[in-house]
C-alpha positions in Angstrom: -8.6 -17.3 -109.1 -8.4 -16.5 -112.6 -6.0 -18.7 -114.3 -4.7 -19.8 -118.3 -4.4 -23.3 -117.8 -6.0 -26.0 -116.1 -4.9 -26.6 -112.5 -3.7 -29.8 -110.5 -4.9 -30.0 -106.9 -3.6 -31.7 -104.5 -4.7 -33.3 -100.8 -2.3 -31.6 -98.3 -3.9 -31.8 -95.4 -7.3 -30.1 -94.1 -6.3 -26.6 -93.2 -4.7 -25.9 -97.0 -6.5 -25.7 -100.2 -3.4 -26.3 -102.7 -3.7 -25.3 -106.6 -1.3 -26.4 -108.9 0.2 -25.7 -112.4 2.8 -28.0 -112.8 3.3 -26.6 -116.3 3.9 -22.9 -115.2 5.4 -23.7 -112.3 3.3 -22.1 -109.9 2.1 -23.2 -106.4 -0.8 -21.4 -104.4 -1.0 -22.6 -101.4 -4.1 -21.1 -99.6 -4.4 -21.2 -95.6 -7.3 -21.6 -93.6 -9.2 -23.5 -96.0 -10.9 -25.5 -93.2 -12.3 -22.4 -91.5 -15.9 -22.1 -91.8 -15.8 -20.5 -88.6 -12.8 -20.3 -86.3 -10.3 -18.0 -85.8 -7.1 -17.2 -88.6 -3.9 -17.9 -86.6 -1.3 -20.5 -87.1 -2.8 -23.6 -85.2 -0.4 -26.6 -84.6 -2.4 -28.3 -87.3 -2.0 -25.8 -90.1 1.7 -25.5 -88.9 2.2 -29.4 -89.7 0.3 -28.9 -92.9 2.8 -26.2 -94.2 5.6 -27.9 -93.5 4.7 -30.9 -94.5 3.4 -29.8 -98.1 6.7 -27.2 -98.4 8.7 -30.8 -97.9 7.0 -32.7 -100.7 6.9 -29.9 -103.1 10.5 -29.3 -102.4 11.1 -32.8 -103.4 9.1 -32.4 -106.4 10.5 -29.6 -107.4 14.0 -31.1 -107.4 12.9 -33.9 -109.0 11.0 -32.3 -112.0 13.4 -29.0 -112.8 16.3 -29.5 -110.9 17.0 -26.0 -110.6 16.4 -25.8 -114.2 13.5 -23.1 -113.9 11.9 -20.7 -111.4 9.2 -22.2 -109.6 6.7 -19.9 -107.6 4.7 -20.5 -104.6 2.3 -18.2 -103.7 1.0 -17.9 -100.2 -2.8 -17.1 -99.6 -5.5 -17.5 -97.4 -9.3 -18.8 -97.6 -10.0 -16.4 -94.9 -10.9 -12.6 -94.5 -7.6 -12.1 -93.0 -4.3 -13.4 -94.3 -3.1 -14.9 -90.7 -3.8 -13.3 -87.3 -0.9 -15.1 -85.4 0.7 -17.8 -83.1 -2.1 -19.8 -81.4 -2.3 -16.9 -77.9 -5.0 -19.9 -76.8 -2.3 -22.1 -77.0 0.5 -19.7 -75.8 -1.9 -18.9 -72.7 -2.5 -23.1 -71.8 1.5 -23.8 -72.3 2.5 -20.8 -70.5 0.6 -21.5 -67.5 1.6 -24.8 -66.8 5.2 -24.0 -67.2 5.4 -26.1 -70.4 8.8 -25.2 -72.0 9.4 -28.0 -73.9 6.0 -28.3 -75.7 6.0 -24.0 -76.2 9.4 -24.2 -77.5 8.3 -27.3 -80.1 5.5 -25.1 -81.2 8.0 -22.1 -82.0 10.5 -24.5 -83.8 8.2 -25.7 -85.9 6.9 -22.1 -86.8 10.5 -21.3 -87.6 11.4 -23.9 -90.1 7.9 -23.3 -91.9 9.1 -19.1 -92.6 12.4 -19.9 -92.7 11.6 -22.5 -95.7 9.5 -19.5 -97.6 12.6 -17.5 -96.9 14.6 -20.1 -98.3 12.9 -20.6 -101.3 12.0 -24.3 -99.9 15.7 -24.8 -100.5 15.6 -24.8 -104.7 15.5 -21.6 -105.8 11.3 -21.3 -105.8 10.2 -17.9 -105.8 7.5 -17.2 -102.6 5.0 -14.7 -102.8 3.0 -13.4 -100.0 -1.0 -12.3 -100.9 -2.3 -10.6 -98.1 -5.5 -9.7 -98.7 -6.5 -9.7 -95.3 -5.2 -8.6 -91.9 -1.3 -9.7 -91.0 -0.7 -9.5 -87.8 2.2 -10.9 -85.5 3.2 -14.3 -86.7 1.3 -13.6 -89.9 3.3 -10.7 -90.8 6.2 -12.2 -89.5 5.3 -15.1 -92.3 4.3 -12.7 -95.1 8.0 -10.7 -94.4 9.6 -14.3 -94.9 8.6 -14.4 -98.6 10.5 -12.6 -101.4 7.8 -10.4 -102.8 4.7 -9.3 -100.8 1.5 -7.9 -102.6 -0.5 -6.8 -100.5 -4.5 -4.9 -101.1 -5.2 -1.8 -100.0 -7.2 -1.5 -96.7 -5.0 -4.5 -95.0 -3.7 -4.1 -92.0 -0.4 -5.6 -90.9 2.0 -5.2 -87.7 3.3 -6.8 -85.0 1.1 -6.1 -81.6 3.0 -8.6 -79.3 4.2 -6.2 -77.1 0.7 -5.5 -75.9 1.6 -8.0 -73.5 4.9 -7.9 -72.9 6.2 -9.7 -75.5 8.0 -9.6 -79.0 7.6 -11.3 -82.3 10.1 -13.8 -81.9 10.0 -16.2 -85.1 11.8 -13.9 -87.6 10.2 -10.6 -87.3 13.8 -9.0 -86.5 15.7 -11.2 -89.1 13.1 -10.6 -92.4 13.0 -6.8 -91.1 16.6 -6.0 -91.6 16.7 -7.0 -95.1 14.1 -4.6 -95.8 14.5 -1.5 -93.1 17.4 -0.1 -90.7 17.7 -2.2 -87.7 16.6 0.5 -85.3 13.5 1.3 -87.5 12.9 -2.8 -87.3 13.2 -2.3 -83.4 10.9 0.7 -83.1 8.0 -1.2 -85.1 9.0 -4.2 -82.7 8.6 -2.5 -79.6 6.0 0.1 -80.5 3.9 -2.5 -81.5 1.4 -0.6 -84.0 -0.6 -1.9 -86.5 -0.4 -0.7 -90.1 -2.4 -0.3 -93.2 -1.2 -1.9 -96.6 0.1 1.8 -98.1 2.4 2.8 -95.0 4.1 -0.3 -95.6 4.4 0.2 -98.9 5.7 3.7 -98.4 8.1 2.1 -95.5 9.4 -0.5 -98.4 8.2 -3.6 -96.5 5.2 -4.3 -99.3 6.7 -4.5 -102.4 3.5 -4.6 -104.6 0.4 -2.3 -103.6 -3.2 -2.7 -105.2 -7.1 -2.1 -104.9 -9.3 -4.5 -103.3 -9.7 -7.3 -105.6 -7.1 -7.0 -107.8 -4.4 -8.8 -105.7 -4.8 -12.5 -107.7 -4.4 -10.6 -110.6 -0.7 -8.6 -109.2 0.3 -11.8 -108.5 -0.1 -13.1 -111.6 1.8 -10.0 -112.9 5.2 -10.1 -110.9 4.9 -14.2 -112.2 5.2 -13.3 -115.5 7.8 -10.5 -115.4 9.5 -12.9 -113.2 9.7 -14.9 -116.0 10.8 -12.3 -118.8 14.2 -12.3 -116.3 13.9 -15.9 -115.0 17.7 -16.7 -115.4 18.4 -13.4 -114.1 15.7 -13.5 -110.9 17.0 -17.1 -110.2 20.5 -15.5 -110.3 19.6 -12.7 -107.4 18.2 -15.7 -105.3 21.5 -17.1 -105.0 23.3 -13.9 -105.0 20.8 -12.8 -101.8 21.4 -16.0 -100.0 25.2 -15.8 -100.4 25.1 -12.1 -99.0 22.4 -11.6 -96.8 20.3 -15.0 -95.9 18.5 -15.7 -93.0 20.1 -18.8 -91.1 17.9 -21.3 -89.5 20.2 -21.5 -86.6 19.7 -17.4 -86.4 16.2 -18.2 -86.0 16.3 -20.9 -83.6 18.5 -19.3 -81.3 15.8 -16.2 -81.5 12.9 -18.0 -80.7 14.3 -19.8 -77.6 14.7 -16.2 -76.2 11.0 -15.8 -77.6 10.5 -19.1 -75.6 12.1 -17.9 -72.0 10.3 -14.2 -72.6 6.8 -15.9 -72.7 7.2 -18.0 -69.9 8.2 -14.8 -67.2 5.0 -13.7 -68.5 2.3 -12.4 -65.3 -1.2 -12.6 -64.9 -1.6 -9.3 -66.8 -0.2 -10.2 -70.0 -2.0 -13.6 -69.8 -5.6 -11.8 -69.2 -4.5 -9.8 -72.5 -3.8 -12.5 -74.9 -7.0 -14.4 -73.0 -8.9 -11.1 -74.4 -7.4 -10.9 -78.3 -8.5 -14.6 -78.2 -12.2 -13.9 -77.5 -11.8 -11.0 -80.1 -10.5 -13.1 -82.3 -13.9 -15.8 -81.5 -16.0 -12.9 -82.2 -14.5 -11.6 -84.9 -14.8 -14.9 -86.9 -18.5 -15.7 -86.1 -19.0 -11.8 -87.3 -17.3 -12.7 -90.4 -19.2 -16.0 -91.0 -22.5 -14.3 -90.3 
């Protein structure tokens, strides 16, 4: 990461790798930093990490500016791919024994960690998505939660739940319908394809398309003219969450249907997300090699 200033980093928690410049006002918060092998996908771990840095760099935030400027936090991965999705291990374990309670605290938490990027952590901070790497289900859903998404050409993105019966169920539909028609946010639901970087871009859901390489760089770029317009970008957050927010009780009430899907699930769709799992192993020890 090629940067002006000297950066602060921070310890918060294993799976992240935070950088900071206090003095710009920008936040990276990189995922996966603990995989030397493993596979990409929202584990309960890097869920609590998440959450638990977007809470003290909300408070920080508030504390320091005070809604005085406009913060941006930039989320990244340490990985080849950006995020490849809920934990299906975890989904497959839960789902089998019946476990509502413990499945439906796993979605929760997912929920409140999007809907906070969504929300701008609740003061007015700018989030960027980098996906360099592939997005798929909960990691598109997560990338979709931010206000801008830059994306490099040659990632792939989409939301393949329905290859076993299921649907993206922790704001896919929501973050969706601020971009695209409802019915085309259904169709890409439901017909569960997956999606290089400049379809998206032509679709309107990546707002910022470059070569291999140069996404760090983009980033840097929408900062900056961000901050031409500051008053006025800080302006259109308010205006958007007046109009057209995402509510976290929206969200909750979705994933519990997410919740009740998964658990009708059969044998079939179980052997499925048993199989993405062990591509997913393979994939990563590929990758590390």
């Amino acid at each position: 990461m090629s940067v002006a200033q000297p950066f602060l980093r921070t310890d918060p928690g294993k799976t992240l790798r935070v950088v900071e410049d206090a003095g710009r006002g920008v936040y990276w918060c990189n995922m996966h930093a603990d995989l030397a092998v493993g596979r990409a996908c929202f584990s309960t771990q890097l869920v609590d990490d998440i959450i638990a840095y977007q809470r003290d760099l909300a408070g920080r935030l508030q504390a320091v500016h005070g809604g005085t400027r406009l913060p941006h936090v930039v989320l990244a991965s340490d990985n080849a791919a950006f995020n490849l999705g809920g934990d299906l291990d975890l989904f497959c374990r839960l789902i089998k024994l019946g476990d509502r309670e413990r499945l439906l605290d796993y979605a929760r938490r997912c929920v409140r960690g999007v809907h906070a990027f969504h929300a701008g952590l609740g003061v007015g901070a700018h989030t960027i998505a980098l996906v360099q790497g592939d997005a798929l289900g909960g990691g598109f859903e997560a990338a979709l939660s931010c206000h801008t998404i830059v994306a490099e050409e040659g990632a792939l993105m989409g939301l393949p739940e329905v290859l076993f019966d299921l649907f993206p169920g922790m704001g896919a539909y929501s973050f969706l319908c601020q971009r695209i028609a409802p019915h085309a946010a259904e169709k890409l639901m439901l017909e569960g394809n997956v999606f290089d970087a400049a379809q998206l871009h032509a679709m309107g859901l990546v707002d910022v398309l470059v070569p291999r390489g140069q996404g760090v760089q983009a980033v840097e770029d929408v900062i900056r003219a961000n901050g031409r317009i500051s008053h006025a970008r800080a302006a259109m957050h308010r205006v958007r969450m007046e109009s057209q927010s995402v509510t976290l009780e929206e969200m909750m009430r979705i994933t519990e249907i997410w919740v009740d899907t998964a658990l009708q699930l059969g044998e079939k769709s179980l052997r499925t997300m048993e199989r993405l799992v062990r591509a997913q192993v393979r994939r990563a020890g590929t990758e590390a090699a």
